[in-house]
C-alpha positions in Angstrom: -122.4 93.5 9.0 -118.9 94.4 7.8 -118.1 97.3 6.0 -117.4 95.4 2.6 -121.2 93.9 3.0 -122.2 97.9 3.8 -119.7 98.9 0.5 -121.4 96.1 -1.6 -125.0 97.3 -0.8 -124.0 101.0 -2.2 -122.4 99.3 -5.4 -125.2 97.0 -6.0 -127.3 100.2 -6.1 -126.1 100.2 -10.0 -124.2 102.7 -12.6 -127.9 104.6 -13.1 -127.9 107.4 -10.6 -124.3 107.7 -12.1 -125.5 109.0 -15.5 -128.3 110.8 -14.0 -125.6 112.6 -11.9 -124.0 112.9 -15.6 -126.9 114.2 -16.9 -126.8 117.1 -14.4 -123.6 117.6 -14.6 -123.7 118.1 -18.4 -126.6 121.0 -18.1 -124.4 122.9 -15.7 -121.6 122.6 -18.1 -123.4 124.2 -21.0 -125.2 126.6 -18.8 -121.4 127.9 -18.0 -120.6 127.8 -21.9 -123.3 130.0 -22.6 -122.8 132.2 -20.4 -119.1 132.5 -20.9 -119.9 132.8 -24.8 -122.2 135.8 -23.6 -119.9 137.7 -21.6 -117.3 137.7 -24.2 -119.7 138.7 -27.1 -120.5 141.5 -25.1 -117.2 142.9 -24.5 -115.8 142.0 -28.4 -116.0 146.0 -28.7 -112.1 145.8 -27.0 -108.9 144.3 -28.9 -108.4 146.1 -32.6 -111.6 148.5 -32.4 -110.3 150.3 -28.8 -106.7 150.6 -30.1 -107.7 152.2 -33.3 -109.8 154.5 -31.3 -107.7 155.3 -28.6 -104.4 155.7 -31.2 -106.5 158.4 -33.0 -107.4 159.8 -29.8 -104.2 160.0 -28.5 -102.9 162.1 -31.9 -104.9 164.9 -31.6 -103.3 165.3 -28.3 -106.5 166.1 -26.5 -107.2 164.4 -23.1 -110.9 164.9 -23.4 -110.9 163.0 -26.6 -109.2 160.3 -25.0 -111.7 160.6 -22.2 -114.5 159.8 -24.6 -112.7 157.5 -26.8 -112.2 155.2 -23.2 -115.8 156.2 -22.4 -117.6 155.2 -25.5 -116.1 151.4 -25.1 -117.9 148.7 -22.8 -114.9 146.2 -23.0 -113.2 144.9 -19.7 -109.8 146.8 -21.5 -111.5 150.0 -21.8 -113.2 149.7 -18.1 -109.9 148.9 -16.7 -107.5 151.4 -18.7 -110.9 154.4 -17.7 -110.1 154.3 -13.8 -105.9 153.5 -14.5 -106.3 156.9 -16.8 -107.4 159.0 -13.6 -104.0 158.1 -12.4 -101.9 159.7 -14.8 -100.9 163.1 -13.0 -99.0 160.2 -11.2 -96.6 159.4 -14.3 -96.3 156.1 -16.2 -95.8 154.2 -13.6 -99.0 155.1 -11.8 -101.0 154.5 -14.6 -99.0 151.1 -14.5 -100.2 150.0 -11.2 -103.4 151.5 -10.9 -103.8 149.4 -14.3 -102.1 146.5 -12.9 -105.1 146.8 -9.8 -108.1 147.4 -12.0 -107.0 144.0 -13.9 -106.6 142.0 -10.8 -110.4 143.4 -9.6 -111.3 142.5 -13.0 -110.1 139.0 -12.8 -113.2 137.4 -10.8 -115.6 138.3 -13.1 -113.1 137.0 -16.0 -112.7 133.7 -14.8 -116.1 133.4 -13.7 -118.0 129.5 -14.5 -113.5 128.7 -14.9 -113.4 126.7 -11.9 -116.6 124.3 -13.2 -115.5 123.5 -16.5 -111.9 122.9 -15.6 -113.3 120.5 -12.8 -115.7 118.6 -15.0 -112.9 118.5 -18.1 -110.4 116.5 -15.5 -113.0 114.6 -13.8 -116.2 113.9 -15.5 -114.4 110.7 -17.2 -113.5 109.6 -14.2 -117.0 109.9 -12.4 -118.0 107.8 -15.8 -115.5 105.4 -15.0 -116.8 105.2 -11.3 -120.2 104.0 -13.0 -118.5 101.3 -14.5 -117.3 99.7 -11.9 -120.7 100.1 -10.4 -121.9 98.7 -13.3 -119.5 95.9 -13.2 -120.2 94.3 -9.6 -123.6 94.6 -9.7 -123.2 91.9 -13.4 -121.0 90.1 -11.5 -123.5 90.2 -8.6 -126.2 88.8 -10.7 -123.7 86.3 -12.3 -123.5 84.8 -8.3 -126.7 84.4 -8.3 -128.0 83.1 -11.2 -126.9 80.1 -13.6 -126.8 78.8 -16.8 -127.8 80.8 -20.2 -130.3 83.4 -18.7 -127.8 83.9 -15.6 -124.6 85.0 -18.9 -127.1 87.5 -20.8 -127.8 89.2 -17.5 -124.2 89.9 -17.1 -123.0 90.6 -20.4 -125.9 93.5 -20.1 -124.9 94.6 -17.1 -121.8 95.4 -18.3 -122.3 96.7 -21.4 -125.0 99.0 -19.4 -121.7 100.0 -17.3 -120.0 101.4 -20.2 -122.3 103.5 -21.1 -121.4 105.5 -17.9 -117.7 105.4 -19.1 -118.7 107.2 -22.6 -121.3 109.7 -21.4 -118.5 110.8 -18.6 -116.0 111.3 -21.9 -118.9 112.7 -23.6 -119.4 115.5 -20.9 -115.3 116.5 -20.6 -114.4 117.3 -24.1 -117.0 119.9 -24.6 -116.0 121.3 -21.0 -111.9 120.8 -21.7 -112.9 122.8 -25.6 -114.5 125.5 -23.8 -112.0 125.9 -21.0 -109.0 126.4 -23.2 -111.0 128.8 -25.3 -112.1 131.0 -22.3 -108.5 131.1 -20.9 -107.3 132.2 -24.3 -109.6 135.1 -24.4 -108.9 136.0 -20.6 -105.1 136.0 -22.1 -106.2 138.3 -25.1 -108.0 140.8 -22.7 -105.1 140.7 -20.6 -102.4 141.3 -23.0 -104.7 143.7 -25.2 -105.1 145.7 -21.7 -101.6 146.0 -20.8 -100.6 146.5 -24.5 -103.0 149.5 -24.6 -101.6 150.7 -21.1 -98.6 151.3 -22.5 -99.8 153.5 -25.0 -101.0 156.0 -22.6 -97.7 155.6 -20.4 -95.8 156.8 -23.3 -98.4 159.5 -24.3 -98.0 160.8 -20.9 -94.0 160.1 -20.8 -93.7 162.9 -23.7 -95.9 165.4 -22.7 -99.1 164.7 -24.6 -97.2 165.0 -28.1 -98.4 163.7 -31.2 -96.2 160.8 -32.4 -93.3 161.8 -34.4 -93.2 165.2 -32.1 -90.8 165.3 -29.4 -92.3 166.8 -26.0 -89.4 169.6 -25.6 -90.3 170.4 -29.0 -94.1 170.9 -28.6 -93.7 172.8 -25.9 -91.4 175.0 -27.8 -93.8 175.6 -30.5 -96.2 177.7 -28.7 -93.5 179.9 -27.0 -93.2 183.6 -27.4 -89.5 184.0 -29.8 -86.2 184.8 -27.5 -84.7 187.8 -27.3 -82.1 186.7 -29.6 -84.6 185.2 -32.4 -86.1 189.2 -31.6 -82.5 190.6 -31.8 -81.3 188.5 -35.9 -84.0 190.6 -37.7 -82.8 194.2 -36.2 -79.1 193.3 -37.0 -79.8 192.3 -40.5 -81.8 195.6 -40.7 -79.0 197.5 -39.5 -76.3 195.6 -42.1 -78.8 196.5 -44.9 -78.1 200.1 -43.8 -74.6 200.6 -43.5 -74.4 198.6 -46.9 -77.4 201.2 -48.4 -75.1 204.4 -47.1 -71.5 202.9 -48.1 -73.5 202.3 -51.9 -73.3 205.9 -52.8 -69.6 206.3 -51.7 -68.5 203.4 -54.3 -69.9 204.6 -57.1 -68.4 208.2 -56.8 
């Protein structure tokens, strides 16, 4: 026995342990849609809500408000920017890389279930197309062996029995290529929202902790006892008032 007589024994085995493999294939696609369409749901809290949050946070100028403003959201952002906000005695660009780490940590469980719909997207046709040919030898099998009328209806189902494997492999990748793009565009969103955000804080800790619109020399100004000099104006104003109050008299003798 040569190998094409071993090869032809697998192929006459037929395209239906092809769709069955299909069939499988298809469940653990939608088992990974749903549970990337839960893990997202659950951390919707981040984007728009945590920067509204964290922007009126960061005007009062109080660190423990921003504490709890980073504390009260269960989004990948606010997980991430929580333990790159320990690092800000560091400076801006501290809280830069200890963000920058947190994110990469963050990345496995962000592209988690990735990896099996990008595979079946770019190769469940192909596995369908596989079961065609199948399909296709094992009609043309029967075709050999057979003649007349009854011999021609035996192929012609045969083959059209081998398509089917052809559609339900196309059937299983555009579900699996939708979902894909959609998950890498939220994993984009959470990304940019992240790093977005992180600047916010850099610059918050850049000037000092001032409100916006208040320079950080100029808050720190605002609490400081008055200079000697700012002491010193009133007294010689007070004293001018004098001399002016004794020289009064004098003019109007």
């Amino acid at each position: 026995m040569n190998i094409v007589e071993s090869l032809l024994r697998v192929a006459l085995l037929g395209s239906t342990w092809v769709l069955w493999l299909l069939f499988a294939l298809s469940i653990a696609s939608i088992a990974a849609m749903v549970e990337r369409w839960v893990f997202f749901r659950r951390n919707g809290e981040g984007g728009e809500a945590l920067r509204a949050s964290l922007t009126r946070a960061l005007a009062t100028g109080d660190e423990e408000k921003i504490d709890q403003a980073l504390q009260a959201n269960r989004s990948v952002e606010a997980r991430a920017l929580r333990e790159a906000w320990r690092w800000r005695a560091g400076g801006p660009e501290a809280l830069a890389d200890a963000l920058e780490s947190e994110l990469g940590g963050a990345r496995k469980q962000l592209e988690r279930s990735m990896t099996l719909l990008g595979t079946l997207g770019n190769n469940a046709p192909f596995i369908g197309l596989f079961g065609t040919v199948l399909g296709v030898i094992e009609a043309f099998h029967h075709l050999a062996d057979g003649a007349g009328e009854a011999a021609m209806g035996n192929v012609m189902s045969g083959i059209a029995e081998a398509l089917v494997a052809t559609g339900v492999g196309i059937f299983v990748a555009i579900p699996a290529v939708v979902a894909f793009n959609v998950a890498q565009k939220k994993i984009d969103d959470i990304e940019g929202s992240a790093q977005s955000l992180s600047k916010l804080l850099s610059a918050w800790v850049r000037t000092g902790g001032a409100p916006p619109g208040v320079s950080g020399v100029a808050a720190s100004r605002s609490g400081d006892a008055p200079s000697d000099e700012e002491r010193a104006e009133p007294e010689e104003v007070s004293e001018a008032e004098r001399a002016f109050a004794t020289l009064a008299p004098e003019g109007r003798r």
